[in-house]
C-alpha positions in Angstrom: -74.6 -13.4 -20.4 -74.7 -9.8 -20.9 -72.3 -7.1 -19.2 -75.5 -5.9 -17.0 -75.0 -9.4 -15.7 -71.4 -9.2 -15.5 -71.3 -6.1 -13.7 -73.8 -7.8 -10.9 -71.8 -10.1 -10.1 -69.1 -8.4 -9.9 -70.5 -5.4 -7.6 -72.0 -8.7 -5.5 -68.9 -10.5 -5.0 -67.3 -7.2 -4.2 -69.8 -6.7 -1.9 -69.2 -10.1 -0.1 -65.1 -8.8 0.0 -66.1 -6.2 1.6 -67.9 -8.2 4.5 -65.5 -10.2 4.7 -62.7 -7.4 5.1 -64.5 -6.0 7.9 -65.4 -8.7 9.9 -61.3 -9.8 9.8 -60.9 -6.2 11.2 -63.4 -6.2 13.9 -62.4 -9.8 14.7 -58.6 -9.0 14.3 -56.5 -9.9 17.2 -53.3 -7.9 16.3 -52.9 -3.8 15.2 -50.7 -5.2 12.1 -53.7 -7.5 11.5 -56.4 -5.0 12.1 -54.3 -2.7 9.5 -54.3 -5.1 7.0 -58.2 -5.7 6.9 -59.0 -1.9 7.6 -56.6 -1.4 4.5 -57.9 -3.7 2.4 -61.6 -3.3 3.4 -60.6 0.9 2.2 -59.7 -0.5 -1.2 -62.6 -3.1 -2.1 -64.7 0.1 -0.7 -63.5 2.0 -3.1 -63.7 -0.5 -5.5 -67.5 -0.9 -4.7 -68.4 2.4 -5.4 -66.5 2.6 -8.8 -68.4 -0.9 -9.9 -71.6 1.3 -9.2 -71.1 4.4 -10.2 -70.7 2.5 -13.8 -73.5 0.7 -13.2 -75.3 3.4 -12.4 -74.1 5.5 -15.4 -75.7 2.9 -18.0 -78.9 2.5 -15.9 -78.2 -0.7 -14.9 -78.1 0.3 -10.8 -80.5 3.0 -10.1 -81.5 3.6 -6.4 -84.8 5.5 -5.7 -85.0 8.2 -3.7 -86.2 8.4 0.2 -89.0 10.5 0.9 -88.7 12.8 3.4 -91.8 11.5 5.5 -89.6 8.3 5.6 -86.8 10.1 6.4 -88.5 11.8 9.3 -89.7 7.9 10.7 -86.6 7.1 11.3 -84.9 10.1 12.7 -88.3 9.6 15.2 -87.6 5.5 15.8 -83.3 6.3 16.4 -84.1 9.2 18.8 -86.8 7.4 20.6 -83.7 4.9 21.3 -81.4 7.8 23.0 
């Protein structure tokens, strides 16, 4: 296994944290409780986006970028919505 691989599963499983955290604070049935998961939701966030940013840095993660005809779709599907 090589640390490309590593770092996927990493960034997956932090991904999966991070749906976790914030279903418990939508589901959350106490403000202490809802604190907790929006806390640690803020921290596996943050976490997230460090895992990719050095993912990204090596190549490893690249996204591609939207063009603006796509773009434009969707602003036209979400406003048909309103």
């Amino acid at each position: 296994m090589n640390d490309k691989d590593i770092m996927e599963g990493i960034l997956l499983t932090t991904k999966g944290v991070c749906d976790l955290y914030m279903h418990g604070s939508i589901e959350s049935a106490t403000p202490n409780v809802h604190q907790a998961f929006s806390t640690a939701l803020n921290d596996a966030l943050c976490m997230e986006n460090s895992i990719y940013k050095q993912m990204s840095d090596h190549g490893w993660y690249t996204a591609q970028q939207a063009q603006p005809q796509s773009i434009q779709q969707v602003k036209q599907k979400f406003s048909a919505m309103g």
